[in-house]
N, C-alpha and C positions, 0 to 999 in steps of 0.2 A: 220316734215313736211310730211313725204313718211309713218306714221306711221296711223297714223288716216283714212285719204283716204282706207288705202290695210284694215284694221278693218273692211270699209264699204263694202267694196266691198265682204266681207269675208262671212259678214250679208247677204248681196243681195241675194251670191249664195246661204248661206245655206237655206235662205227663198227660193230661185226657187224650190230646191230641196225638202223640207220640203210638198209641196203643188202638189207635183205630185201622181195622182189617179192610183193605180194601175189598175183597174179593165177598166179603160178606156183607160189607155196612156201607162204603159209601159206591163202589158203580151199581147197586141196584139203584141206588138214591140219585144215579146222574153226574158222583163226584168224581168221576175218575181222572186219572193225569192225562190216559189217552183219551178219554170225550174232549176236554177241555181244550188240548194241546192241537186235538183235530179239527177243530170246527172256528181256530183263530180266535177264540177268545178269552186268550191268556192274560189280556191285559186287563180283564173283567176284573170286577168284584169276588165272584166264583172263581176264578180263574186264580186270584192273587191269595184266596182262603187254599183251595187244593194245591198250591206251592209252599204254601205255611205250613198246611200236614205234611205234607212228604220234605219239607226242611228236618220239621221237628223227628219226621221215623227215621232219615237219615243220623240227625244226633242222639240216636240211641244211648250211646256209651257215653257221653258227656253228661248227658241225663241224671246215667245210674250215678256216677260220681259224685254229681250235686246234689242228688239224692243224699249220699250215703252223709256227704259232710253236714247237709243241713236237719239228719240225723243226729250226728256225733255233737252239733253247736246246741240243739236245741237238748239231750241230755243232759251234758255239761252247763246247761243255764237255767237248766230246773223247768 
């Protein structure tokens, strides 16, 4: 019952994450891979969030996939 719902929510986030610009949204904000990567402190907190976005923008296409099925499941289950 607590299983399926936390899956979705799981999706949501990684799509928020997935779709964030750097160039617009996070190196004004200080998140970029090169600040972080430059200054040693990758192994930060900051550091370990800005390798989670750019995990997540790298899985793009795995993304839309589990997108599309968790689409097709949740039609087919009303």
């Amino acid at each position: 019952m607590f299983f399926w719902p936390f899956l979705e929510g799981l999706l949501i986030l990684a799509n928020a994450l997935a779709i964030l610009n750097e160039d617009r949204f996070l190196a004004p904000r200080g998140w970029s891979m090169s600040e972080v990567s430059g200054n040693g402190r990758s192994k930060s907190l900051k550091g370990q969030i800005v390798g989670l976005i750019y995990a997540t923008q790298f899985f793009r296409m795995p993304l839309i996939a589990l997108n599309v099925l968790i689409i097709v499941v949740k039609l087919m289950s009303g």
